[in-house]
C-alpha positions in Angstrom: 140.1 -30.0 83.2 137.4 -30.5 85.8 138.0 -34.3 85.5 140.8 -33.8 87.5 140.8 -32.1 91.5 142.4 -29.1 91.8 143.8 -28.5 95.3 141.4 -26.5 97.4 138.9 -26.1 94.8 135.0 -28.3 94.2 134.9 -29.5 91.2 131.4 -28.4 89.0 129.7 -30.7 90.4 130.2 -30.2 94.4 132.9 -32.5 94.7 136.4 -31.9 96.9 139.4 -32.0 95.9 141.1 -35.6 96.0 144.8 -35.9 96.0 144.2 -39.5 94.2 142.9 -37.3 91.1 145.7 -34.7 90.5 147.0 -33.3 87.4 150.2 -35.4 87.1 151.3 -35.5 83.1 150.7 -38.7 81.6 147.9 -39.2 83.9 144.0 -40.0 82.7 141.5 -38.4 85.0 139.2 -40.8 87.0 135.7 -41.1 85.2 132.0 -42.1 85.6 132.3 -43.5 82.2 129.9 -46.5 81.6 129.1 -47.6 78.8 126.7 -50.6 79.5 125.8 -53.6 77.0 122.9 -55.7 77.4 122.7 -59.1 76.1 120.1 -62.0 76.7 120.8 -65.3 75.2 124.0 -64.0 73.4 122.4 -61.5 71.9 122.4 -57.5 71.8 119.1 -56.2 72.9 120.6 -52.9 74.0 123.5 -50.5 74.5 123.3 -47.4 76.7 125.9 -44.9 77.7 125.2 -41.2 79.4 127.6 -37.9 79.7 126.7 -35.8 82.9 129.8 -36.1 85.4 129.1 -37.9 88.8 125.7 -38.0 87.6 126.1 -40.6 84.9 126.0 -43.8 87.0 122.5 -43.1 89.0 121.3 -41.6 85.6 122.3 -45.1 84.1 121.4 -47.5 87.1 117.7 -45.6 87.3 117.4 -46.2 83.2 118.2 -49.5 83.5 116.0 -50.5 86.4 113.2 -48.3 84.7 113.8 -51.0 81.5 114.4 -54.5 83.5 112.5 -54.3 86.7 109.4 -52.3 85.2 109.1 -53.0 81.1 109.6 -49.7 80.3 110.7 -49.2 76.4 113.9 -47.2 76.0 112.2 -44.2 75.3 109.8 -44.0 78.6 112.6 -45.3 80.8 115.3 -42.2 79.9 112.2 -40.0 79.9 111.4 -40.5 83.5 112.4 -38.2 85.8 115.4 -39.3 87.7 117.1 -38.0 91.2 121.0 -38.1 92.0 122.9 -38.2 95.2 126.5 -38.9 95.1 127.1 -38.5 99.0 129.5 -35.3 99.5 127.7 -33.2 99.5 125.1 -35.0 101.4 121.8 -34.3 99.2 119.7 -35.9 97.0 118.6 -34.1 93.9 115.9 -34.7 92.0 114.0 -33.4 88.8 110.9 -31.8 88.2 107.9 -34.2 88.1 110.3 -37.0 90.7 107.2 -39.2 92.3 106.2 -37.4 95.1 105.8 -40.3 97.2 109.5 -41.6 96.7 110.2 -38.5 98.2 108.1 -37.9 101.0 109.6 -41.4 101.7 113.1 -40.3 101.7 112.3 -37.1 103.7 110.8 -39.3 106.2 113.8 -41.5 106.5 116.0 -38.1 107.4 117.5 -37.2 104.1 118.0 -34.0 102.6 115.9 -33.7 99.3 116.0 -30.5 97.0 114.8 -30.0 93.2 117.7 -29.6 90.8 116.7 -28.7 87.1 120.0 -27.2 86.0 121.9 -30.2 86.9 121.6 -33.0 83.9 123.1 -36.1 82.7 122.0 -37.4 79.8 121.2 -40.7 78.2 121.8 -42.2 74.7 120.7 -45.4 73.8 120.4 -48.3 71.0 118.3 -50.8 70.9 118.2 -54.0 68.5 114.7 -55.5 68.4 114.3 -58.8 67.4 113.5 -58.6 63.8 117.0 -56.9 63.2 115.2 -53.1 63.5 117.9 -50.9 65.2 116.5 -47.9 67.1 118.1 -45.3 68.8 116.7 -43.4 71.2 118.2 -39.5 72.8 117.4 -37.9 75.8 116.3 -34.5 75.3 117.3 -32.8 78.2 119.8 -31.6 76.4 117.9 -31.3 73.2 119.4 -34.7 72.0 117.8 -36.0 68.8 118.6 -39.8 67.7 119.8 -40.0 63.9 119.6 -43.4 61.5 121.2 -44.6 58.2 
């Protein structure tokens, strides 16, 4: 139930309560959800999706950036380490082994930077390679492990 806001209580992952997100029957909870297809030329090259609350769009913005802007593979790209800030409350988080220097950038701009390892959101993706080969790849921060037929 902590999709939904519960009068004067933060949800798991920091957030207030929001009258816009009650428990009203019949009513689906706001969600993060994103399941995100990538195609070039009409084609599938991948499909990603990620569980991990608030966390999941940042988890899935950095991943895809990681793949488009810098040619990582799917693999290296969910791998890296990622950091999270979803405004209230008003600090970034980031995981062991972030880039230093993105960080010491950030502190220097004024924001509030602290090391989060218990906090995760995860990563699952499929990739279609142009021969046909279909590879799937899990982030193991949850001790995710892809399977094939």
């Amino acid at each position: 139930m902590d999709d939904f806001s519960i009068p004067g209580v933060k949800n798991a992952f920091g957030l207030p309560y929001s009258k816009n997100n009650n428990i009203i029957s019949g009513k689906r909870p706001l969600s993060s959800m994103s399941p995100t297809i990538v195609e070039k030329d009409g084609y599938v090259e991948f499909i990603l999706g990620a569980s991990g609350g608030k966390r999941i769009l940042t988890a899935i913005t950095q991943v895809l950036l990681n793949i488009l802007e810098y040619g990582m593979s799917l693999k290296e790209a969910i791998d890296m380490p990622r950091i999270h800030d979803q405004l209230i409350p008003d600090i970034a988080e980031f995981a062991p082994g972030y880039p230093k220097r993105i960080l010491e950038s950030l502190i220097y701009r004024k924001h509030k930077v602290t090391q989060n390892s218990n906090r995760k959101s995860v990563v699952q993706a499929i990739q279609v390679q142009k021969d046909g080969i279909i590879c799937a790849v899990s982030d193991g921060r949850k001790g995710g492990v892809p399977r094939a037929y």
